[in-house]
C-alpha positions in Angstrom: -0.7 20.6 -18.7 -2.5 18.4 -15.9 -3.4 15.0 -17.0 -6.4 13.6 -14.8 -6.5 9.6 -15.0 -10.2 8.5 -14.2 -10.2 4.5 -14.0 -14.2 3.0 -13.7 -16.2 0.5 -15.4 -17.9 0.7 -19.0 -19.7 3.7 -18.9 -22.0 5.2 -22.4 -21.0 7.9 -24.3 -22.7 10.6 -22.7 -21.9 9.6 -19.2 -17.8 10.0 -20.3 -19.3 13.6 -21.8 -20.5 14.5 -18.7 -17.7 13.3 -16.4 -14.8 14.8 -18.5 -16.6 18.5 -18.5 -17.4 18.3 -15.1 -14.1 16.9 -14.2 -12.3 19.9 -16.5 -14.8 22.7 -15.4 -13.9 22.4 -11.6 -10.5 21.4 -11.7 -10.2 24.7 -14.4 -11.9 26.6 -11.1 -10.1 25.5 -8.3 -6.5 25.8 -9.4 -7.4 28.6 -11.6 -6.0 27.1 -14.7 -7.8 27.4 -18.4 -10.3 24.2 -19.0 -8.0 23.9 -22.8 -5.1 23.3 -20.3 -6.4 20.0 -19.1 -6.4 16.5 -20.2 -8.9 13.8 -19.2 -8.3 10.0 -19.6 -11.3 7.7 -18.8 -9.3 3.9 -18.2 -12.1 1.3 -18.6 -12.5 -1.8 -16.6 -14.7 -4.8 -17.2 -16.9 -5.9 -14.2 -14.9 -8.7 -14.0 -11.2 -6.4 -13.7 -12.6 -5.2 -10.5 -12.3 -6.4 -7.1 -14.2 -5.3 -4.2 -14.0 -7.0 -1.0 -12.9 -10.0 -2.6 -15.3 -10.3 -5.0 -15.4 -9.4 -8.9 -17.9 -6.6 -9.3 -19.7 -8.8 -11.6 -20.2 -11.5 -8.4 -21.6 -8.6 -6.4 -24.1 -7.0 -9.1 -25.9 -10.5 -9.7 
């Protein structure tokens, strides 16, 4: 069973939706492996858990 481990910032509802079937459908294609046979686990950040350059990403979106 592949486990896929997706770490972003906050992200709505439908956006996680979108990512995990997208995420499942192509990884289901490429390795030829049925989509049931994956597991997706979105790891959410705050702006202010993420450093770029740095900077928190809440210092570089103001």
């Amino acid at each position: 069973m592949p486990v896929v481990n997706i770490t972003m910032s906050h992200a709505d509802k439908a956006m996680k939706k979108k990512i995990i079937s997208n995420v499942t459908k192509t990884l289901s294609e490429t390795i030829q492996m049925p989509e049931k046979a994956f597991t997706v686990i979105i790891d959410e950040k705050d702006h202010d858990s993420i450093g770029l350059g740095g900077q928190t990403l809440s210092e570089l979106m103001k």
